[in-house]
TORZA-232828 format. One record per atom (N, C-alpha, C): x, y, z; residue in three letters. Coordinates in steps of 0.02 Angstrom, whole numbers, plus 50000, padded with zeros to 5 digits. Layout:
residues N
XYZALA
...
//
This chain:
residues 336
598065053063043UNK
597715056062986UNK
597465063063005UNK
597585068562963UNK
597055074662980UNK
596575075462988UNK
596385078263026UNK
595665078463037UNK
595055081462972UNK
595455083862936UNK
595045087562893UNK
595015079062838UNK
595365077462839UNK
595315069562794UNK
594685064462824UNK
594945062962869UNK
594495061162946UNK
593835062462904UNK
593605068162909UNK
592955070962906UNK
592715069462843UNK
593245071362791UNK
593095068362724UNK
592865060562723UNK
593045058462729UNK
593265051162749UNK
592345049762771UNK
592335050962832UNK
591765051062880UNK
591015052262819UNK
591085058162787UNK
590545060562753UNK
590355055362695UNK
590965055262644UNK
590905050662599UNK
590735043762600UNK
590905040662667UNK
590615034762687UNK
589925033762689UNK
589675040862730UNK
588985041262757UNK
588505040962708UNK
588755043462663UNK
588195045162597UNK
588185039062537UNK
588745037062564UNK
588735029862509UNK
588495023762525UNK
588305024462611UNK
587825020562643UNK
588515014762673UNK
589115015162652UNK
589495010862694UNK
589785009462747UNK
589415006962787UNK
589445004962844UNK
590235003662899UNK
590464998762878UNK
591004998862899UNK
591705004962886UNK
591615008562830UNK
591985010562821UNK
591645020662877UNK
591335020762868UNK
590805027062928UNK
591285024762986UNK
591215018263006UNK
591415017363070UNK
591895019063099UNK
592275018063038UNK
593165015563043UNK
593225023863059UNK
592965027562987UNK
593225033963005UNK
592905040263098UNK
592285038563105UNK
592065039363170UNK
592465039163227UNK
592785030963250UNK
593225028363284UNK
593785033163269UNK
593905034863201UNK
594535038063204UNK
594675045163232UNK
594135047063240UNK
593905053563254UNK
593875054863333UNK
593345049663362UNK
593495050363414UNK
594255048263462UNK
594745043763434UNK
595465040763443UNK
595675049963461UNK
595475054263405UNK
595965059463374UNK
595695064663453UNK
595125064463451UNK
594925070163521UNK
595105064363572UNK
595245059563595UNK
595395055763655UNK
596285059963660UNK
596655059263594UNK
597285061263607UNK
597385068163629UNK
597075071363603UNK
596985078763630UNK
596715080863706UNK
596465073563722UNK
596385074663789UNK
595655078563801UNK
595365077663740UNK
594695078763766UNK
594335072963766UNK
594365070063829UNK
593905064263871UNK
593325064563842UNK
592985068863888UNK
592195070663896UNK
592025070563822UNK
591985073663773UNK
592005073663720UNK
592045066963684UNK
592565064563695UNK
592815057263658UNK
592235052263682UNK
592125052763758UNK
591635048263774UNK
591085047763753UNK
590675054263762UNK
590185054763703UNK
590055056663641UNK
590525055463613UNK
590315054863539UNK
590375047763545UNK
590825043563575UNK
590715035763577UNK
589975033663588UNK
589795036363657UNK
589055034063685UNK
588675032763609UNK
588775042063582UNK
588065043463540UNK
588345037263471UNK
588855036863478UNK
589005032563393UNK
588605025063418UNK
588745022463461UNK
588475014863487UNK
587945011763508UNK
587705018763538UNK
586925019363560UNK
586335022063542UNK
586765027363499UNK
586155033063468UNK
585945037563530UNK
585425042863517UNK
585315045663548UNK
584615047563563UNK
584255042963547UNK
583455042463527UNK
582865042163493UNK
583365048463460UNK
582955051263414UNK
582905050463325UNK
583605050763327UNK
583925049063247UNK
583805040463244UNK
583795040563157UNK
583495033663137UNK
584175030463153UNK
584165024063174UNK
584875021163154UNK
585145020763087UNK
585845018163065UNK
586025013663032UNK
585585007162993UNK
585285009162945UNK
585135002162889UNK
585534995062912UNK
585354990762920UNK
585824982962936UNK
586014982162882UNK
585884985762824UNK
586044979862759UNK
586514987362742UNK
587004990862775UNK
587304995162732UNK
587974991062739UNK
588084984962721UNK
588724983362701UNK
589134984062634UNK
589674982562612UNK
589734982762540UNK
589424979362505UNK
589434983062433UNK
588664977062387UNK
588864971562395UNK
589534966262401UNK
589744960162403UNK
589434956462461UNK
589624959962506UNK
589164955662595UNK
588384957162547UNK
588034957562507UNK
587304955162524UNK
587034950162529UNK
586564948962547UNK
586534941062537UNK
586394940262453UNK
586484933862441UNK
586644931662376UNK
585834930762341UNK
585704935562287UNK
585004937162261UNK
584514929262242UNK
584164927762257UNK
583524922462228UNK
583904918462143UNK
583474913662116UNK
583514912562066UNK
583264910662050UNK
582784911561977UNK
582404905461960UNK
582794897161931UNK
582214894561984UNK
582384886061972UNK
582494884361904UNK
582084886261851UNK
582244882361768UNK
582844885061739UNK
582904892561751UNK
583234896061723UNK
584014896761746UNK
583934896761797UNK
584544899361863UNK
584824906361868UNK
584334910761825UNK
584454919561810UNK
584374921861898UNK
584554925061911UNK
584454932561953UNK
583894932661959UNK
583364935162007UNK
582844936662003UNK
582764944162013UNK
583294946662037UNK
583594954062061UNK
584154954762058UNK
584244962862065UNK
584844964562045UNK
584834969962109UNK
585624969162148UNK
585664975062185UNK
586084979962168UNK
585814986662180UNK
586284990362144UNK
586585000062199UNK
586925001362196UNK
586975007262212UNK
587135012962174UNK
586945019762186UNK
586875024962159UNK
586945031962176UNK
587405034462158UNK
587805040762174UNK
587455047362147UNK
586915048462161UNK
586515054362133UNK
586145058162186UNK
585995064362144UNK
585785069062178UNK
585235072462132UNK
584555076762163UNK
584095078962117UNK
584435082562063UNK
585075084262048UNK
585455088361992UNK
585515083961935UNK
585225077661937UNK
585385071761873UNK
584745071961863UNK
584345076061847UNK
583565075161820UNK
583185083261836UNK
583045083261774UNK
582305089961779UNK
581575084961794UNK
581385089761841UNK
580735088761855UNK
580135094161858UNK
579695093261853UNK
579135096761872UNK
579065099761934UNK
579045105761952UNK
579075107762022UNK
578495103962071UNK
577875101762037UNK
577415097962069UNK
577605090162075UNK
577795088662014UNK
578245082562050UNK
578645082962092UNK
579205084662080UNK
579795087362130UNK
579575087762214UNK
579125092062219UNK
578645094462285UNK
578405087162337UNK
578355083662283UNK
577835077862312UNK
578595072262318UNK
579075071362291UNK
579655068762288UNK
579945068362370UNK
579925077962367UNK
580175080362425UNK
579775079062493UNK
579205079562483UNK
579165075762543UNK
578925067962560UNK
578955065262506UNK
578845057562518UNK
579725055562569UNK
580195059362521UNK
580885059662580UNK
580915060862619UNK
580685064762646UNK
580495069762724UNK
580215064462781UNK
579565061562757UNK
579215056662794UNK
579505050362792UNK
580135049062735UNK
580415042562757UNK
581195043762809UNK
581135051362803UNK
581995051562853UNK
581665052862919UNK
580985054562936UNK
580625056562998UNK
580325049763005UNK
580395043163001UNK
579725038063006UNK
579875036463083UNK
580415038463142UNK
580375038063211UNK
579865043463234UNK
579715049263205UNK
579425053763223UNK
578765055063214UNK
578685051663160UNK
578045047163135UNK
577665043163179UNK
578065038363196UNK
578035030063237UNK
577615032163302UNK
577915039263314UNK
577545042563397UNK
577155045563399UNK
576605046763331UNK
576055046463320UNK
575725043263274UNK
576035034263279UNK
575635029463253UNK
575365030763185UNK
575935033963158UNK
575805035763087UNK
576595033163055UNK
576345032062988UNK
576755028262930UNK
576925034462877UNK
577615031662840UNK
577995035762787UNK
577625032562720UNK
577355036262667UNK
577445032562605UNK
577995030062580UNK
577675022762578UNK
578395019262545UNK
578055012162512UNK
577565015762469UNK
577275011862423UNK
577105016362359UNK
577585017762307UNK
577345022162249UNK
577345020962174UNK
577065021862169UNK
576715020362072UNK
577005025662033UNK
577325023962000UNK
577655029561971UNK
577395028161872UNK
576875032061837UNK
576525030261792UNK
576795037561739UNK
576615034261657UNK
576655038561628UNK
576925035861544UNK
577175040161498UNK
577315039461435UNK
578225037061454UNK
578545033061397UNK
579185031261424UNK
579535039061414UNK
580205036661449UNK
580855040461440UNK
580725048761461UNK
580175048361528UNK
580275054361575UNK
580455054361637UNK
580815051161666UNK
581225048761686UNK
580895045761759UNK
580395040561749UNK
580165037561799UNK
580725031261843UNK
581165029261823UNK
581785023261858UNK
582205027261847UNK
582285034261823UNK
582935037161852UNK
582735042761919UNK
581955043061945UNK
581755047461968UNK
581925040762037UNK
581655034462012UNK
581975025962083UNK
582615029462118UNK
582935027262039UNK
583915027962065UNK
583945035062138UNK
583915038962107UNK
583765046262136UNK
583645046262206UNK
583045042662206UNK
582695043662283UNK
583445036462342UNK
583225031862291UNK
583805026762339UNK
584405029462351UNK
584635034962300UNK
585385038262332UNK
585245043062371UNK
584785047162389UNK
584585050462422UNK
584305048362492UNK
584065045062497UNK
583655041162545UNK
584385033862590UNK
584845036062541UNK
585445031262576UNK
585235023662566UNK
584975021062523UNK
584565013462528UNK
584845011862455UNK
585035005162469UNK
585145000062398UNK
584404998162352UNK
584805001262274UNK
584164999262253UNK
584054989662227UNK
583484987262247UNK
583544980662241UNK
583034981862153UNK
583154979762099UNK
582904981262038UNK
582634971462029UNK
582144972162024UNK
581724964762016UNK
581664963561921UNK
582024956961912UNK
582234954561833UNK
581604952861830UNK
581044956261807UNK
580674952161757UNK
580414946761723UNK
581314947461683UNK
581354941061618UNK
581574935761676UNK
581684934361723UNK
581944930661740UNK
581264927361800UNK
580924931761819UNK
580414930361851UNK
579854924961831UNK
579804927961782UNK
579254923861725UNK
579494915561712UNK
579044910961729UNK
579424904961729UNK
578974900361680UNK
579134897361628UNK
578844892761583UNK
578494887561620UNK
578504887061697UNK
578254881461737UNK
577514883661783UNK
577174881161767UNK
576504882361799UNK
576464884561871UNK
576304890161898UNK
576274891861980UNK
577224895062008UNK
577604892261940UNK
578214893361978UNK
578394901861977UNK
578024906761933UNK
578224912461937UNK
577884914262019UNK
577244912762032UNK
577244916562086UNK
577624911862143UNK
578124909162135UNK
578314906962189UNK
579074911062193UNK
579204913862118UNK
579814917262123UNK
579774925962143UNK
578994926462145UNK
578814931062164UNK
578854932862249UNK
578554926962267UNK
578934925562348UNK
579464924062347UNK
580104921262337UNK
580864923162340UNK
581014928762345UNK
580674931262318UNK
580974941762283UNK
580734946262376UNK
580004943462371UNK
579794947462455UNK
580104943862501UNK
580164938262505UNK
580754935362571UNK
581384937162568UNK
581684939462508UNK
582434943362511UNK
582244949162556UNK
581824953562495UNK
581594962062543UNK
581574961762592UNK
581494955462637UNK
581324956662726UNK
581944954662755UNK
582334956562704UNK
583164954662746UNK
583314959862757UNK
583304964562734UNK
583394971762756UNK
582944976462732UNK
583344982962701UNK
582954988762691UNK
583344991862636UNK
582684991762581UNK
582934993162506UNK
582424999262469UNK
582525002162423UNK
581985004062372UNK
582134997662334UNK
581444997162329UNK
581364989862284UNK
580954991662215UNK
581244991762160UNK
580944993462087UNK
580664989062064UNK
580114989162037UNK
579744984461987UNK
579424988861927UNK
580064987361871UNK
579834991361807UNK
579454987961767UNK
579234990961731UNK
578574989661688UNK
578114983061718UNK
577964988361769UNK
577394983561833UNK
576874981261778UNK
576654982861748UNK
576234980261712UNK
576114974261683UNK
576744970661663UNK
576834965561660UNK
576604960261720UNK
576684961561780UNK
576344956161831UNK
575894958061885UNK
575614964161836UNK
574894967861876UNK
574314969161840UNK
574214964061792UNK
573774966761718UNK
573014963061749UNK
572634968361718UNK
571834967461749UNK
571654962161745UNK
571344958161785UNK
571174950361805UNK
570384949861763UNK
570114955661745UNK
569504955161704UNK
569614955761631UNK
570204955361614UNK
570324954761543UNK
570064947061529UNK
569524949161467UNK
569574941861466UNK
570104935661426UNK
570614941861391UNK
571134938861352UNK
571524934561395UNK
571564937561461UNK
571934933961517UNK
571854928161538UNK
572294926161540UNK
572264915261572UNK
572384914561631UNK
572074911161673UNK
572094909461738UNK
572644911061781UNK
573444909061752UNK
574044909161773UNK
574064917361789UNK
573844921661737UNK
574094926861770UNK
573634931661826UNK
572994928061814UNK
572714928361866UNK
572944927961964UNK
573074922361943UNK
573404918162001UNK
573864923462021UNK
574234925561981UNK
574864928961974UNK
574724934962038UNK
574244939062002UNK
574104945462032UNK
573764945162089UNK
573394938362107UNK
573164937362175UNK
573804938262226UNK
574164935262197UNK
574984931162241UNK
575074938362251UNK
575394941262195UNK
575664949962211UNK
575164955062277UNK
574864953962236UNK
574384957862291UNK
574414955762390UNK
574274949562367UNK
574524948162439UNK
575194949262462UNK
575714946962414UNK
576424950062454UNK
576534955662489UNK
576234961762421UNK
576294967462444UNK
575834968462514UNK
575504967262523UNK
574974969262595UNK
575124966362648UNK
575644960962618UNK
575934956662711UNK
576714959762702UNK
576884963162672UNK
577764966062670UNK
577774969962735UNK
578124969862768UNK
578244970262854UNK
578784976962875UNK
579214974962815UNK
579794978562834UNK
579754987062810UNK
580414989862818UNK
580435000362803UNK
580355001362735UNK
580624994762707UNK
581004995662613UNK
580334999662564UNK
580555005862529UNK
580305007062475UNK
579985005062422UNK
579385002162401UNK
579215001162329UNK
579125004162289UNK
579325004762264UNK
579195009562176UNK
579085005462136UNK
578385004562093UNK
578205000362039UNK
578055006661985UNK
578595005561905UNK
578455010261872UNK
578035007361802UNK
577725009061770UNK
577285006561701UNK
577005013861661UNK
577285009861597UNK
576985016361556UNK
576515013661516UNK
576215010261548UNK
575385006561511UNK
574935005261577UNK
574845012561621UNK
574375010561687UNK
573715009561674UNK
573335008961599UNK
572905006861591UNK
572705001361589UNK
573194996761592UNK
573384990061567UNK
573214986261661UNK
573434990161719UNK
573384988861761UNK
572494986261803UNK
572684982161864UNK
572134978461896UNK
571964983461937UNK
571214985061934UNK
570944989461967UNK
571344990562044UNK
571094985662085UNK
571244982962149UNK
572084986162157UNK
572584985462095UNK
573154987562108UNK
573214991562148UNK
572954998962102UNK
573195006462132UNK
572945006062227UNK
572585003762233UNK
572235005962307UNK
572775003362334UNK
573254999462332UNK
573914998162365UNK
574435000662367UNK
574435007662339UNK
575015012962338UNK
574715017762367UNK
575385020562412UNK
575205023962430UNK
575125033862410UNK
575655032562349UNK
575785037762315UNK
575645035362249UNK
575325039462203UNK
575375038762131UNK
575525046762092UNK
576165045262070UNK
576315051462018UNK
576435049361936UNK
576315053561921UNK
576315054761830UNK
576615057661799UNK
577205055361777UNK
577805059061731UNK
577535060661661UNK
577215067061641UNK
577215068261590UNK
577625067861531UNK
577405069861467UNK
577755073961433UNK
578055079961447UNK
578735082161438UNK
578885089861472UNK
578835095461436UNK
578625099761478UNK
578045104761445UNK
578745111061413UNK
578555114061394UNK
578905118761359UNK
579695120261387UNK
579615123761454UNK
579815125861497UNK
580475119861518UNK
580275114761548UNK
580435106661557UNK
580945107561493UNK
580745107461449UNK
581035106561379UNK
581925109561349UNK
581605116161385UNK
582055122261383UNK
582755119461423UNK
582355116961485UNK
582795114861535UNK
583405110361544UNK
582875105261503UNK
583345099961476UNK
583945100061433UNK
583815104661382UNK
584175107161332UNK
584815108961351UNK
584705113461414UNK
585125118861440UNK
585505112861478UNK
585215107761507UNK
585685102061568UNK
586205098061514UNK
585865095861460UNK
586175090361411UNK
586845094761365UNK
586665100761358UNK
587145103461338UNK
587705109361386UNK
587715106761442UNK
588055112361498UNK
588615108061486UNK
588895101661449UNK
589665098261441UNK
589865102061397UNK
589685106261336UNK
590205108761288UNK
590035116461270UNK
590435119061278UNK
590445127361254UNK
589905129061186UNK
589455131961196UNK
589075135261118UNK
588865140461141UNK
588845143361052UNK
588685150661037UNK
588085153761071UNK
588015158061072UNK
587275160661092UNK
586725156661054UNK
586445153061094UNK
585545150261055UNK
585205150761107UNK
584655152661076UNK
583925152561115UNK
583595144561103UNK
583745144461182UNK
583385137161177UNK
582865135161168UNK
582445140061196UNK
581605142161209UNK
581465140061137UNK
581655143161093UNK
581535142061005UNK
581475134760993UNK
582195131061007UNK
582245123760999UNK
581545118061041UNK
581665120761088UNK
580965118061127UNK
580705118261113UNK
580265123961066UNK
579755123961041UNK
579535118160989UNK
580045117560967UNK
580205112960908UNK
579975105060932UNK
579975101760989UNK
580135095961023UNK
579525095161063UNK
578965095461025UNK
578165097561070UNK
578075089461115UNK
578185084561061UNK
578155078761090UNK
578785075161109UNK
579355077861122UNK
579935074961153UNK
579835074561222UNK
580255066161235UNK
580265066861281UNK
580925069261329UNK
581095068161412UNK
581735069561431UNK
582315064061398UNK
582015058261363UNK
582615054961361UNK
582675056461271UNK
582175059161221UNK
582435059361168UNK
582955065161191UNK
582805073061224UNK
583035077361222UNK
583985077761235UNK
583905072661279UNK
584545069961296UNK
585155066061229UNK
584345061161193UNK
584765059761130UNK
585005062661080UNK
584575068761069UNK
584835075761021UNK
585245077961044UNK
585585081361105UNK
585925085461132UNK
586655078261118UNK
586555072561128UNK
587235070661133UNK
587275069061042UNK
587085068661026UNK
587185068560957UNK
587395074260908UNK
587235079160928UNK
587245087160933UNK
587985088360931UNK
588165084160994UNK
588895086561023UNK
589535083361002UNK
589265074860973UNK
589475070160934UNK
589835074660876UNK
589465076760857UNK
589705079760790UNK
590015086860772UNK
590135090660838UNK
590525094960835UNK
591195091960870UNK
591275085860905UNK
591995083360925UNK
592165078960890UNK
591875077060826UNK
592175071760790UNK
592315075860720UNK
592115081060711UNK
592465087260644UNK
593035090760679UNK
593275089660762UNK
593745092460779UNK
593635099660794UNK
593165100360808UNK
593025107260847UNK
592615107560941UNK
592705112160972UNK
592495114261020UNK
591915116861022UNK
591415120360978UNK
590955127561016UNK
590555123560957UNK
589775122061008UNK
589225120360957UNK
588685125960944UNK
588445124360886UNK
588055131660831UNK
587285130160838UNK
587115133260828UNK
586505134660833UNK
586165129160763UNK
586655127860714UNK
586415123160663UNK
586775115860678UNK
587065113760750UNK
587165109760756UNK
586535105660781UNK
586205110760824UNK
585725107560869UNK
585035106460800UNK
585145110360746UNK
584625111360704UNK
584555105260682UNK
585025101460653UNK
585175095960609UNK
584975090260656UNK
585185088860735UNK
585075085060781UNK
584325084260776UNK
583905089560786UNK
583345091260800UNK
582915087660726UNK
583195089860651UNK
583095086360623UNK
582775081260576UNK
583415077760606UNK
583715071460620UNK
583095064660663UNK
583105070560741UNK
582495067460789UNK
581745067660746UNK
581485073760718UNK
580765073260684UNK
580645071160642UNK
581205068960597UNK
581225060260543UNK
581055055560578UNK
581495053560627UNK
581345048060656UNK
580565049560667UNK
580585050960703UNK
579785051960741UNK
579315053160694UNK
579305055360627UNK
578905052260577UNK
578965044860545UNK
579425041760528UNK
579335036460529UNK
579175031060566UNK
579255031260628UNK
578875028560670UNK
578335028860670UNK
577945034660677UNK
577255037460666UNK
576815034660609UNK
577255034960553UNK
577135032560474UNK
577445027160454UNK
577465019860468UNK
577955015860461UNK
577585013060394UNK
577925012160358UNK
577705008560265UNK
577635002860296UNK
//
């Protein structure tokens, strides 16, 4: 094989977190400098592939193909999934962010690709984060993101499937879910945390879910292993005091501010050729949109200049989209 394939080969493995297939191409690499007769060379890149070299983190155990994982929990009544594992091919270019978000993103990554360097001054990576806010700004696509970045499977925890019509049995599926996590090393999502983190002083609340959030609470504080938590909720008011003090990060996906707005505009519509528009104008328009309506205008936008059979969208394409969106959003607002 060429070496320039080789390398391809080598990279694309690395970043997709697959294990065996890194190897194969590595081995192949060093085979290729053994034939050339560079020994010394061949030898150590062997050493450093088998042994490491001290300093760099190893290899994840769990970077096999998604099929080798071990086989996810289930609830007993139901026999659903209790999780879902998943992988993800992204990069910060699939999402606008806030440069202050972004900032704090960046180095929660930093401290989890340094946690050997950490370790040697008895210091820890955040890898406990609350990710809070209004829906559809992209708090579980900001999860996906970091787990493809960070090279880690995201493990996404079912909810509906958690919740068990049987007395005591949810928090026991709640322990299934943390005895998987300690099989390896995951970002582990729990969306709309709220649901099994809701304030224990409500008095609307019944014992069970009481119970509930005791159980959680303790999981989280005996979890042992590297794996990521990200718990996201867009009702953190709804949350148990006691929660937050167990993250170690808490960020807040706004509404996106003008600027944000502009941005979006400009990402959702960089698939199809249009005329000169000022986006800034349209943004203006979209005070309370969020990143995921903005996304729904722009493809709807585009819907309808490839289904009249044309190419180049107008400045009254996006008008009508736009709309279209502030109907909706009055009737919602105003429902008869």
């Amino acid at each position: 094989m060429a070496r320039g394939e080789i390398l391809r080969k080598l990279f694309k493995s690395f970043s997709r977190n697959e294990r065996e297939e890194f190897l194969a191409a590595a081995n192949e690499l060093i085979e290729e400098e053994r034939n050339k007769n560079h020994i010394l060379l061949a030898r150590d890149l062997e050493k450093l592939l088998h042994n490491g070299n001290g300093y760099s983190k190893p290899l994840a155990s769990n970077l096999a193909p998604l099929t080798q994982f071990p086989e996810p929990p289930k609830d007993k009544d139901t026999g659903l999934a209790l999780l879902d594992v998943k992988r993800f091919d992204l990069t910060w270019d699939h999402i606008v962010l806030s440069e202050k978000i972004f900032d704090n993103l960046q180095e929660i990554v930093l401290e989890n690709r340094k946690q050997d360097i950490l370790a040697a001054y008895n210091l820890k990576p955040k890898n406990k984060l609350l990710f809070c806010g209004p829906p559809g700004c992209g708090k579980t696509q900001t999860a996906k993101i970091l787990s493809s970045v960070l090279s880690l499977p995201l493990v996404y925890v079912n909810l509906t499937a958690v919740f068990s019509s049987y007395l005591g049995e949810t928090a026991t599926n709640l322990q299934k879910i943390f005895t998987y996590i300690e099989q390896g090393e995951w970002l582990v999502l729990f969306d709309e945390f709220d649901a099994i983190a809701r304030d224990r002083d409500n008095l609307n609340e019944h014992g069970e879910v009481k119970r509930l959030v005791n159980s959680l609470l303790q999981l989280i504080d005996n979890a042992t292993n590297q794996s990521i938590f990200v718990a996201a909720t867009n009702h953190e008011k709804l949350l148990d005091s006691a929660v937050w003090r167990r993250f170690d990060e808490v960020i807040f996906f706004d509404n996106p501010t003008v600027e944000l707005r502009t941005a979006l505009l400009s990402r959702y519509l960089s698939g199809i050729r249009y005329t000169v528009i000022n986006l800034s104008t349209f943004a203006e328009q979209l005070e309370n949109a969020t990143g995921a309506d903005i996304e729904r205008i722009c493809s709807d936008a585009i819907k309808a200049v490839i289904l009249r059979g044309e190419r180049t969208l107008t400045a009254d394409d996006l008008e009508v989209a736009i709309g279209r969106f502030l109907e909706r959003q009055s009737i919602i607002a105003n429902p008869k």
